[in-house]
C-alpha distance (Angstrom), angle and dihedral (degrees) to the residues before:
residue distance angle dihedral
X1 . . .
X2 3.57 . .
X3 3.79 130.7 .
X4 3.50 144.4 -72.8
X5 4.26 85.0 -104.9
X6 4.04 100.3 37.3
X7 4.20 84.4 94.1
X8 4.39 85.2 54.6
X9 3.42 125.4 111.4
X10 3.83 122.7 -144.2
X11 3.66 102.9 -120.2
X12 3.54 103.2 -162.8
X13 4.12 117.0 -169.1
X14 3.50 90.5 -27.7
X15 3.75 91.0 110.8
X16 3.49 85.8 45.7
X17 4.15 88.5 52.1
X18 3.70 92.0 46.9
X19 4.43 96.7 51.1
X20 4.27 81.0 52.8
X21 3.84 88.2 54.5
X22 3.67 98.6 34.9
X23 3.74 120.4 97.1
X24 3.73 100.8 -158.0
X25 3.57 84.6 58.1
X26 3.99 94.9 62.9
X27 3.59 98.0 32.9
X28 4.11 86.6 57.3
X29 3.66 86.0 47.7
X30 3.78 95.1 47.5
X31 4.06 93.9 52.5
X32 4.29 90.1 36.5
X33 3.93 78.3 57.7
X34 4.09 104.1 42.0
X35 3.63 83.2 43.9
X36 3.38 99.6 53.5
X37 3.95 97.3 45.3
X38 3.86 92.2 45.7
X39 4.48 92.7 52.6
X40 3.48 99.0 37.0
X41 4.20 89.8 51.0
X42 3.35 90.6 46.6
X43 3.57 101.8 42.0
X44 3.91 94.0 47.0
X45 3.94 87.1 55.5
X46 3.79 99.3 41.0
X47 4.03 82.4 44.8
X48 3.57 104.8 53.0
X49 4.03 91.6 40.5
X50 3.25 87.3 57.5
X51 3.71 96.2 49.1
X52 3.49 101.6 51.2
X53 3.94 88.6 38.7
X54 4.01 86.4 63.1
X55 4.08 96.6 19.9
X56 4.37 83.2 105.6
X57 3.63 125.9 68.9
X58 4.10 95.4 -99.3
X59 3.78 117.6 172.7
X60 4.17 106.2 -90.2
X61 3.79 89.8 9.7
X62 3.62 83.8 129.3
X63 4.04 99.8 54.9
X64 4.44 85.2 44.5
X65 4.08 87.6 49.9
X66 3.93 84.4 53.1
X67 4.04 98.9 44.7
X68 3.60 82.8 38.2
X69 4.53 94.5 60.2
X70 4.19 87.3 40.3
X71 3.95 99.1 101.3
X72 3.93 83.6 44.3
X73 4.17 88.2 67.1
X74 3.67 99.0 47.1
X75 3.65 114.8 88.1
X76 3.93 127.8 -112.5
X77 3.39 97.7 -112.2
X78 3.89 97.5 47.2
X79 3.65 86.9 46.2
X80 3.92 89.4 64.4
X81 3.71 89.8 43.6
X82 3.66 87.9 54.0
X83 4.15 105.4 42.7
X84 4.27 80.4 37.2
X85 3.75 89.8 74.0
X86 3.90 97.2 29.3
X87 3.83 84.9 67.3
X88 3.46 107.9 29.4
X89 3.79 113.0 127.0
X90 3.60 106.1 -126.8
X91 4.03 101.8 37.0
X92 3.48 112.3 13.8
X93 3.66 131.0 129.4
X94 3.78 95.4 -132.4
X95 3.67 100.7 55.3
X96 4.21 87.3 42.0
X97 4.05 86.3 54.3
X98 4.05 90.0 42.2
X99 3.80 86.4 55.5
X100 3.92 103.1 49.8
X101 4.00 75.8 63.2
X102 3.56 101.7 45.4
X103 3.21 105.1 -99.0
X104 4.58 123.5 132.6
X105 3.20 119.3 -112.7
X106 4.24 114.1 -92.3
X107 3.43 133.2 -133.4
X108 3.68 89.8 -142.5
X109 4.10 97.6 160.2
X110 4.26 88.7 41.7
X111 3.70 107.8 46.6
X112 3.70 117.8 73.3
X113 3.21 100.7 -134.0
X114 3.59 91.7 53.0
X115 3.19 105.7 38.6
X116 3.65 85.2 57.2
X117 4.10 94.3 45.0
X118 4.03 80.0 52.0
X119 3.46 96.5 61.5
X120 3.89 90.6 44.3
X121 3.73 89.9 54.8
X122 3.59 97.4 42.9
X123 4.20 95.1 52.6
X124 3.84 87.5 47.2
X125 3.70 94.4 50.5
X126 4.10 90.3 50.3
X127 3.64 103.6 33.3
X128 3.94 105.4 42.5
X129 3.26 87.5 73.2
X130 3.82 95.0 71.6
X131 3.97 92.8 42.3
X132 4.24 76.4 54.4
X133 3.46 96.0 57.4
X134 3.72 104.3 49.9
X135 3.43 97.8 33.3
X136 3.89 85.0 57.1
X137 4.42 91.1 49.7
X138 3.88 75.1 54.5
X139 3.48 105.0 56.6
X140 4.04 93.7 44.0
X141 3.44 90.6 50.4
X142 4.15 95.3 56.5
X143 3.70 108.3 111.1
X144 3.95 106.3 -91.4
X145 4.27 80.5 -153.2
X146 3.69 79.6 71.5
X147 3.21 99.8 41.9
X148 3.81 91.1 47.5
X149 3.50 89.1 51.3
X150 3.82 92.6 60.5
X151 3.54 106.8 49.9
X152 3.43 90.5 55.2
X153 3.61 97.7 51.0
X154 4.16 87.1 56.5
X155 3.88 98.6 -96.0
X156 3.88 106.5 162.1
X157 3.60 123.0 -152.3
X158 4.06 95.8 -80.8
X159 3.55 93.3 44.4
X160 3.86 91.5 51.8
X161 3.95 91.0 49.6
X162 3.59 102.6 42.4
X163 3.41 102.9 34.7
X164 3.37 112.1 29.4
X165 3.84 108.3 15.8
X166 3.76 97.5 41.0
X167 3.73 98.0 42.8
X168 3.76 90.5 51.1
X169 4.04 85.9 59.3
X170 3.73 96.9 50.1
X171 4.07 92.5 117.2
X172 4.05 93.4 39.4
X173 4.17 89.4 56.6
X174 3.39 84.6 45.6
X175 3.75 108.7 56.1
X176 3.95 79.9 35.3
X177 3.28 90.6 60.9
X178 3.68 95.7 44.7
X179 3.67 93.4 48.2
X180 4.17 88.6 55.5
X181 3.73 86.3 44.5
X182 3.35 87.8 67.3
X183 3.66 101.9 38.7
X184 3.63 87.6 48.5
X185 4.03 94.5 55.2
X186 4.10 91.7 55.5
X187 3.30 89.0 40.1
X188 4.10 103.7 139.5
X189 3.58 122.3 116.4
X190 4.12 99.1 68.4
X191 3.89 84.0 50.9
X192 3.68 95.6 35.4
X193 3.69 82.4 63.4
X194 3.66 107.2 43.2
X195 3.45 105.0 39.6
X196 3.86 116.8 -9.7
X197 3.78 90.9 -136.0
X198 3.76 102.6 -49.5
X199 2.73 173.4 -148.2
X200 4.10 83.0 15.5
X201 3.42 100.9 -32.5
X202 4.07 103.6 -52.5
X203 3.79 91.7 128.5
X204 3.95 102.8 30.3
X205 3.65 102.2 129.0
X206 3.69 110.3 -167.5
X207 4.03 90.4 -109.3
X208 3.59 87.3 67.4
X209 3.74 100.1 42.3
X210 3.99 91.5 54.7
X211 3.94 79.4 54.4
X212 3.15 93.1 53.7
X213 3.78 101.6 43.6
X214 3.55 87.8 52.4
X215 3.80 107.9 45.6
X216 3.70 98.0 22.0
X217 3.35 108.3 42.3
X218 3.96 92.4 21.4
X219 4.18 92.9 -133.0
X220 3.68 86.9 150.1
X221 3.66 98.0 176.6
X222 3.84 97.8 34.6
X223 3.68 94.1 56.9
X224 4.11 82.1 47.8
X225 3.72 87.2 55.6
X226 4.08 87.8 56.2
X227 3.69 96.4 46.7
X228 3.71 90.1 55.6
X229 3.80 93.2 54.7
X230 3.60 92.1 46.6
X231 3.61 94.0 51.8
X232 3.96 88.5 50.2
X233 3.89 85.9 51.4
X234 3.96 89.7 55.6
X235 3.40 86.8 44.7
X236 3.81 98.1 53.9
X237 3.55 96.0 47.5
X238 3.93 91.8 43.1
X239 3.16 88.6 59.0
X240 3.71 95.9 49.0
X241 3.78 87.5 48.4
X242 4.09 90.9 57.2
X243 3.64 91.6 43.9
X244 3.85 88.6 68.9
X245 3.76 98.8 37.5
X246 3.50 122.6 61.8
X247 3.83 117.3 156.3
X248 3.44 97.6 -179.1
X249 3.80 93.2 55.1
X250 3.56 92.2 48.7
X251 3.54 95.4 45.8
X252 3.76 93.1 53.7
X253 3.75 86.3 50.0
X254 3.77 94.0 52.7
């Protein structure tokens, strides 16, 4: 008697064939990427503002560095739950405080363009946070020698930040950046949540669409064949990150 496999055929790279020719494929890889560059600009900038806005002892800095790391605490799930119901069309709070100003009512969740601008918003508002936070450790720990040294050769305020202060952070933002690459790319429960990849497929990352091909449409091995190429994308551009940041070498150099 032979086993449960002896009536399998060995596939090859025809899964591999098939994601080349298969549209869902590249439109989950086109919205994974637009997503992706969209959050991680924004967060960066909202990040470091933020940082160097509360990088000096200021009076409540502490209690704004607290309310500041509070979407970072709340799970991805709940935080779907909760930004599900802020935008809902009928009964939630955003469209009620849009229309004490004048503004209609949204479909936020059922227009593709919003829905997708949702999900944007929503990833910003629960991941700057950690960009915040070590972008902060990094500008205490700059050298206040340095520092010194600049303000009394006349540095103003831009000149401190974006050529001194910034510079000196080049391998931080990078591994930050790597590490919310990589967030970003299995990013699926918040969206999961909200809109489970619609309306259409406007915000079907390509996270979400392996789920889906696996536990929807139970294409076990095809969804397998996705999850390796998206770990050799991560991989790629990992690698690419490191290439350009090397702490070590630059703190041997300093």
């Amino acid at each position: 008697m032979g086993s449960r496999w002896s009536d399998r055929d060995y596939v090859g790279v025809e899964n591999y064939e098939r994601m080349v020719e298969d549209d869902h494929v590249r439109s989950s890889v086109g919205v994974t990427l637009r997503f992706a560059a969209i959050v991680l600009v924004a967060e960066l900038v909202i990040g470091m503002g933020l940082a160097l806005l509360l990088e000096k002892p200021i009076k409540g800095a502490t209690v704004f560095r607290t309310i500041f790391i509070l979407p970072l605490m709340v799970s991805p799930v709940a935080v779907g739950l909760i930004w599900r119901y802020l935008l809902d069309g009928r009964i939630g709070l955003v469209n009620h405080y849009l229309g004490l100003i004048g503004i209609p009512p949204q479909t936020w969740l059922g227009h593709p363009d919003l829905a997708f601008f949702s999900i944007v918003i929503t990833d910003i508002w629960q991941w700057t946070p950690f960009i915040f936070i070590i972008l902060l450790a990094g500008l205490q720990a700059l050298p206040s020698e340095v520092m010194e040294a600049s303000r009394i050769d006349g540095a103003n305020w831009r000149q401190m930040t974006f050529l001194i202060k910034i510079p000196m952070l080049r391998s931080i933002l990078l591994v930050t950046v790597l590490l919310r690459l990589i967030d970003v790319f299995r990013a699926l429960e918040v969206i999961f949540v909200m809109t489970f990849g619609g309306p259409g497929r406007s915000t079907q990352v390509l996270s979400l669409h392996i789920y889906k091909t696996a536990f929807t449409s139970q294409a076990l091995g095809y969804a397998s064949t996705i999850a390796v190429v998206l770990m050799f994308i991560m991989l790629v551009l990992s690698l690419v990150l490191l290439a350009f940041s090397n702490p070590l070498k630059e703190r041997a150099d300093f």
